[in-house]
C-alpha positions, -999 to 999 in steps of 0.1 A, spaced: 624 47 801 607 13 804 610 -17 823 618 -54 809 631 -85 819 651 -110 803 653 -145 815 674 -178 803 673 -210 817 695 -239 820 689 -273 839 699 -266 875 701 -222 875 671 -199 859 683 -162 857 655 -134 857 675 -99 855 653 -67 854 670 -36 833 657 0 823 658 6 790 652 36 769 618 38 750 626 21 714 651 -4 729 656 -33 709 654 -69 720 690 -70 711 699 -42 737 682 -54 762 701 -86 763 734 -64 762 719 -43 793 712 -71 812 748 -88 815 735 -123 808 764 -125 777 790 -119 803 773 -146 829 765 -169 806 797 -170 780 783 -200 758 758 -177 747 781 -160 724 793 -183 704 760 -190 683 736 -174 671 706 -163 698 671 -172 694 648 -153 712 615 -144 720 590 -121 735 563 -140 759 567 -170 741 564 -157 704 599 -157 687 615 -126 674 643 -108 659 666 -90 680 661 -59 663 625 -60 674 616 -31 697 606 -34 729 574 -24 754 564 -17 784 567 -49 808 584 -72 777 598 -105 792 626 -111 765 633 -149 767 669 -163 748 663 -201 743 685 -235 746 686 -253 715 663 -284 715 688 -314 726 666 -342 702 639 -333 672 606 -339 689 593 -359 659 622 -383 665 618 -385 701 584 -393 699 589 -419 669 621 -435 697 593 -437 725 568 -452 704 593 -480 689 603 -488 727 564 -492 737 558 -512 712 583 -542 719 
């Protein structure tokens, strides 16, 4: 067995749940272990995307030892448009 954690945050609630996995796990499964689909509903209405410390993956990716599986918000405004918004503003 190993040890993982997968996390999700949203504005105003984080959720860190710990699970045991067995060794070959995938990202996939550990997201189904953990229960976050049932707590958080909206998640299953898109497609995830996910990553492992930071680096995205695929949720077929296996897991290790100590993974911290993060599932990500979608970006609410392109950065490069955001940016350009901010500049526009500073400049008047």
């Amino acid at each position: 067995m190993i040890h993982a954690v997968v996390v999700y945050a949203l504005p105003q609630q984080a959720y860190v749940l710990d699970i045991q996995l067995p060794r070959g796990a995938t990202v996939s499964a550990a997201i189904e272990a953990s229960g976050i689909l049932d707590t958080v509903p909206q998640l299953r209405r898109g497609p995830l995307d996910v990553g492992i410390f930071g680096r995205i993956c695929a949720l077929q990716d296996p897991l290790q030892e100590g993974d911290r599986v993060e599932i990500y918000r979608p970006l609410e405004a392109d950065p490069k448009d955001a940016r350009r918004r901010r500049a526009a503003s500073t400049r008047r």
